[in-house]
Steps between C-alpha positions, in 0.01 A plus 500: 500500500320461167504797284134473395472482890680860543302627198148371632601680867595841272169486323346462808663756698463764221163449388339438865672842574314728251176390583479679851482813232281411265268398758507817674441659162178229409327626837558828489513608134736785562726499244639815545861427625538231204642682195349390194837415293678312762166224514493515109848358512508307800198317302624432182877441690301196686279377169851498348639324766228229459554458146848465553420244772306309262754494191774379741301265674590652844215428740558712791565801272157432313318406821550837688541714237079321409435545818642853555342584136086446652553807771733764321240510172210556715686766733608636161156482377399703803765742431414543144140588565580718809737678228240512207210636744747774625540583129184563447438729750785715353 
Protein backbone atom coordinates (compact mmCIF):
# COMPACT_ATOMS: atom_id res chain seq x y z
CA UNK A 1 0.00 0.00 0.00
CA UNK A 2 1.15 3.50 -0.95
CA UNK A 3 2.22 5.62 1.86
CA UNK A 4 0.45 8.77 0.62
CA UNK A 5 -2.45 6.15 0.50
CA UNK A 6 -2.09 5.37 4.45
CA UNK A 7 -1.55 9.11 5.07
CA UNK A 8 -4.70 10.27 2.95
CA UNK A 9 -6.88 7.35 5.08
CA UNK A 10 -5.17 9.03 8.53
CA UNK A 11 -6.20 12.48 7.49
CA UNK A 12 -9.37 11.25 6.82
CA UNK A 13 -10.04 9.27 9.78
CA UNK A 14 -8.76 12.04 12.15
CA UNK A 15 -10.23 15.00 10.74
CA UNK A 16 -13.82 13.35 9.84
CA UNK A 17 -13.70 12.37 13.62
CA UNK A 18 -13.61 15.86 15.25
CA UNK A 19 -16.26 17.22 13.38
CA UNK A 20 -19.16 15.24 15.16
CA UNK A 21 -17.91 17.90 18.05
CA UNK A 22 -17.63 20.86 16.55
CA UNK A 23 -20.89 20.37 15.05
CA UNK A 24 -22.58 19.74 18.18
CA UNK A 25 -20.87 22.86 19.45
CA UNK A 26 -22.03 25.13 15.98
CA UNK A 27 -25.80 24.15 16.86
CA UNK A 28 -25.85 24.51 20.17
CA UNK A 29 -23.37 27.24 21.13
CA UNK A 30 -22.62 25.80 24.51
CA UNK A 31 -19.26 26.09 25.00
CA UNK A 32 -19.12 25.48 28.42
CA UNK A 33 -17.38 22.02 28.68
CA UNK A 34 -14.60 23.32 26.09
CA UNK A 35 -11.77 24.91 28.12
CA UNK A 36 -10.49 27.87 26.57
CA UNK A 37 -6.56 26.91 26.56
CA UNK A 38 -6.87 23.46 25.28
CA UNK A 39 -8.83 25.05 21.76
CA UNK A 40 -6.16 27.90 21.76
CA UNK A 41 -3.59 25.19 21.30
CA UNK A 42 -5.33 22.60 19.54
CA UNK A 43 -5.75 25.67 16.94
CA UNK A 44 -2.54 26.96 16.49
CA UNK A 45 -1.16 22.95 16.96
CA UNK A 46 -3.35 22.35 13.58
CA UNK A 47 -2.37 25.94 11.71
CA UNK A 48 1.14 24.66 12.55
CA UNK A 49 0.52 21.47 11.29
CA UNK A 50 -0.64 23.04 7.96
CA UNK A 51 2.29 25.11 7.59
CA UNK A 52 4.39 22.32 8.16
CA UNK A 53 2.34 20.40 5.57
CA UNK A 54 2.97 23.00 3.14
CA UNK A 55 6.92 23.49 3.65
CA UNK A 56 7.32 19.69 3.27
CA UNK A 57 5.10 19.30 0.53
CA UNK A 58 3.06 16.56 2.35
CA UNK A 59 -0.48 16.62 1.00
CA UNK A 60 -2.46 14.59 3.28
CA UNK A 61 -0.91 16.39 6.29
CA UNK A 62 -1.86 19.89 4.68
CA UNK A 63 -5.22 18.65 3.41
CA UNK A 64 -6.75 17.65 6.85
CA UNK A 65 -4.96 19.69 8.94
CA UNK A 66 -6.95 22.80 6.09
CA UNK A 67 -9.70 21.07 6.46
CA UNK A 68 -9.67 20.44 10.25
CA UNK A 69 -8.36 24.27 10.53
CA UNK A 70 -12.21 25.85 9.00
CA UNK A 71 -14.24 24.20 12.18
CA UNK A 72 -11.79 24.44 15.27
CA UNK A 73 -11.31 28.55 14.60
CA UNK A 74 -14.92 29.08 14.45
CA UNK A 75 -15.70 26.72 17.58
CA UNK A 76 -12.79 28.67 19.06
CA UNK A 77 -14.28 31.83 17.96
CA UNK A 78 -17.44 30.77 19.75
CA UNK A 79 -15.51 29.97 22.76
CA UNK A 80 -13.68 33.17 22.83
CA UNK A 81 -16.77 35.31 22.77
CA UNK A 82 -18.74 33.02 25.18
CA UNK A 83 -15.49 33.72 27.42
CA UNK A 84 -15.24 37.58 26.77
CA UNK A 85 -19.18 38.07 27.42
CA UNK A 86 -18.80 36.08 30.74
CA UNK A 87 -16.05 38.62 31.52
CA UNK A 88 -17.98 41.25 31.30
CA UNK A 89 -20.53 40.35 33.43
CA UNK A 90 -17.88 39.92 36.19
Amino acid sequence: MNADLIGYIAATLTTVSFFPQALKTLRSRDTQSISLRMYLLFTAGVTFWSIYGWMVDDGPVLLANLITLVPAVIVLSIKLSSYLKNERQL
